[in-house]
C-alpha positions in Angstrom: -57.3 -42.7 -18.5 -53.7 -43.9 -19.2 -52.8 -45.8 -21.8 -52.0 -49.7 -21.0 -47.9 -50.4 -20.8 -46.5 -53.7 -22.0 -44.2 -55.2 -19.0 -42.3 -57.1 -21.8 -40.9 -54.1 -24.0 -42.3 -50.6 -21.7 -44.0 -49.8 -24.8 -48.1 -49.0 -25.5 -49.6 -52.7 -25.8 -51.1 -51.0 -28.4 -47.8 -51.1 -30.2 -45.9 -54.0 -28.5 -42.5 -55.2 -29.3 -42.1 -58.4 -27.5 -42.3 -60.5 -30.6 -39.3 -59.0 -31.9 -37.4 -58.4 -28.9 -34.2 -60.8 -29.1 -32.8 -61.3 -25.5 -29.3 -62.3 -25.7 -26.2 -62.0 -22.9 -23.8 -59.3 -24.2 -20.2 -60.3 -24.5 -19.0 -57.0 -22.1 -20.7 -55.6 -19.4 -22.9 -53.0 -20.3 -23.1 -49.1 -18.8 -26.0 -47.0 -20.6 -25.8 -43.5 -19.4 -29.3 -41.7 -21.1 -29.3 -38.0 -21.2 -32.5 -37.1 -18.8 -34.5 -35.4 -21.7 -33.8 -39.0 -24.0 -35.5 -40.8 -21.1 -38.5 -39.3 -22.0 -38.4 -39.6 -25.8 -41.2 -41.7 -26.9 -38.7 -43.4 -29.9 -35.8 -44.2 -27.6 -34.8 -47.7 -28.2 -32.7 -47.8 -24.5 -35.4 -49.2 -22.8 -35.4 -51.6 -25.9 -31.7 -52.7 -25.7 -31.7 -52.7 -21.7 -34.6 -55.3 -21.7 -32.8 -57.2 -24.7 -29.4 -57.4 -22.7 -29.8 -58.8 -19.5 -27.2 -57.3 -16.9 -26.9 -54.2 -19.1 -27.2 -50.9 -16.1 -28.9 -47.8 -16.8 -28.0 -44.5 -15.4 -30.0 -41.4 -16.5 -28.7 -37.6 -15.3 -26.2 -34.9 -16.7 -23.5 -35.8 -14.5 -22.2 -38.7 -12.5 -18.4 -39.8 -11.6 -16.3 -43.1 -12.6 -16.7 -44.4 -9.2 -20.8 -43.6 -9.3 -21.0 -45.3 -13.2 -18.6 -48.4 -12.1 -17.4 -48.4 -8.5 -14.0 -49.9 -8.2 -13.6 -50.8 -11.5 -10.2 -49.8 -13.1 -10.3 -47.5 -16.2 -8.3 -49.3 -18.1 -10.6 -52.0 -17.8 -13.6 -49.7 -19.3 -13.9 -48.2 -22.9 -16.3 -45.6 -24.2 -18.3 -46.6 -27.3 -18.1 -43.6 -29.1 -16.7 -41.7 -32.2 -12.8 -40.8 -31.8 -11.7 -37.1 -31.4 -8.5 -36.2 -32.7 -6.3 -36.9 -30.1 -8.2 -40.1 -28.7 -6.6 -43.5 -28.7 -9.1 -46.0 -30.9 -9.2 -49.7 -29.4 -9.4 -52.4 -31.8 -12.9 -53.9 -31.1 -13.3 -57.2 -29.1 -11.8 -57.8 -25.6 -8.4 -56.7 -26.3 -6.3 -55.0 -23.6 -8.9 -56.2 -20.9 -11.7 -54.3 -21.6 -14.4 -56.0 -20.3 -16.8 -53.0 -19.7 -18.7 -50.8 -22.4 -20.2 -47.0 -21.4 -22.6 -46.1 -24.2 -23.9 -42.3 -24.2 -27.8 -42.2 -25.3 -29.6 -39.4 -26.6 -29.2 -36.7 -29.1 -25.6 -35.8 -30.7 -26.0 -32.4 -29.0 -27.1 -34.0 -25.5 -24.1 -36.6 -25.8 -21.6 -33.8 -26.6 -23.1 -32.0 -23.7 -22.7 -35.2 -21.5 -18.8 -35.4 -22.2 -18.3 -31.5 -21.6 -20.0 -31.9 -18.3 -17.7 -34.6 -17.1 -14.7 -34.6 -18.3 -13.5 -37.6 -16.4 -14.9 -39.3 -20.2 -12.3 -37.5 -22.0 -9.3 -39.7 -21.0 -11.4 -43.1 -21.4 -10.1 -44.9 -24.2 -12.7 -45.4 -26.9 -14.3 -47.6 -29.2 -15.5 -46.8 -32.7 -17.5 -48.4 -35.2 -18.0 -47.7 -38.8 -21.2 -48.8 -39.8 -21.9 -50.8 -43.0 -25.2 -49.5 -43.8 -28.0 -46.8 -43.3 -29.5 -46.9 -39.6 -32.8 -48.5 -39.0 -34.0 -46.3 -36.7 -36.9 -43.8 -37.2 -35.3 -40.6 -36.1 -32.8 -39.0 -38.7 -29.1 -37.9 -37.3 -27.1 -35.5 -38.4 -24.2 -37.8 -39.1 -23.8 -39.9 -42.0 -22.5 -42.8 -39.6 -25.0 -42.1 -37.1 -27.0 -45.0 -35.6 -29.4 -45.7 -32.5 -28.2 -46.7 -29.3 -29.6 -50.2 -29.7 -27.9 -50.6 -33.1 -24.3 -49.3 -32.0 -24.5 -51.7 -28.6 -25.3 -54.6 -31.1 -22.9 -53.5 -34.1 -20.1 -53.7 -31.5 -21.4 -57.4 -30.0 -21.1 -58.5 -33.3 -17.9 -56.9 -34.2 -16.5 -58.0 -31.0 -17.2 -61.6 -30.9 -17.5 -61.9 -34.9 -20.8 -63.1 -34.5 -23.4 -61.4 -36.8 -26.6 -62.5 -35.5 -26.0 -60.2 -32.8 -27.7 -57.7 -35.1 -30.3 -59.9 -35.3 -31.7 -57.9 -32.8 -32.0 -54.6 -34.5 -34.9 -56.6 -36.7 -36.9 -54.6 -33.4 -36.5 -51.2 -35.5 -38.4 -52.2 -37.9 -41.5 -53.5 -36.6 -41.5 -49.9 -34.7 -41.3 -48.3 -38.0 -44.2 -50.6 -39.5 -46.4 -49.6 -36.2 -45.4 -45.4 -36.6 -46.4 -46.1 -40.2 -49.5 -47.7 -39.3 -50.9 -45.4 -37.1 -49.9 -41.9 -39.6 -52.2 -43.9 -42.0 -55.3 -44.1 -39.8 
């Protein structure tokens, strides 16, 4: 027997999110390409930030190309939310230079890299980067010192972008999860 599914957040009813879950209209449109092994992570918070952020598109699969991820948009119309290499321009965050679409890579650091190496049409996008203020929320531990979940980077750059903190209102969803993991390793 299968366990029952929550239509509000996708998650167990058994450990429901809904009363956390903070729906609000991003101020870009929103492109959330999940690595296919990520959409099958227990933990991930995209189906979390796609449900919070109506509009937001979800792709899931190794490769795609511009046209698949945003049709006849132009690129200089779309930036990457992602950490700078060495030779990548960083935008200033907000809606500068007529960016008025995000593409946010989910799923591991590894499975990310592995995403831009298999379609290098990313490489010239022009990128955004944030530098976050404090630890992440989230449950699973990175590797970086500035890493954070999907759902927290999308947020940290609504805020950032529109100067509007209680955008990160909405990451207040990471830590009911963690209450509910903790819950059920003490039964």
């Amino acid at each position: 027997m299968s366990r029952a599914i929550c239509d509000g957040c996708g998650r167990p009813q058994s450990a429901c999110l809904c009363s956390h879950l903070i729906v609000r209209q991003l101020p870009f449109e929103l492109v959330i390409w999940q690595d296919p092994d990520e959409s099958r992570h227990p933990l991930s918070t995209t189906p979390l930030l796609q449900r919070s952020s109506p509009g937001a598109q979800l792709l899931v699969g190794d490769t795609f190309s511009f046209t698949d991820v945003f049709g006849e948009a132009l690129p200089e119309n779309v930036a990457l939310l992602y950490p700078a290499t060495g030779d990548s321009e960083i935008l200033a965050l907000g809606p500068a230079a007529g960016i008025n679409k995000v593409l946010v890579l989910d799923g591991t650091w590894r499975k990310v890299r592995r995403l831009l190496l298999l379609n290098s049409w990313l490489e010239p996008l022009q990128r955004m980067s944030l530098t976050p203020v404090q630890t992440s929320r989230y449950l699973r531990v990175s590797p970086r010192a500035d890493g954070v979940s999907t759902l927290e980077a999308v947020l940290m750059l609504a805020a950032e972008w529109t100067s509007d903190a209680s955008y990160l209102d909405g990451v207040g969803v990471l830590d009911r999860m963690a209450e509910i993991q903790a819950i059920k390793r003490s039964e």
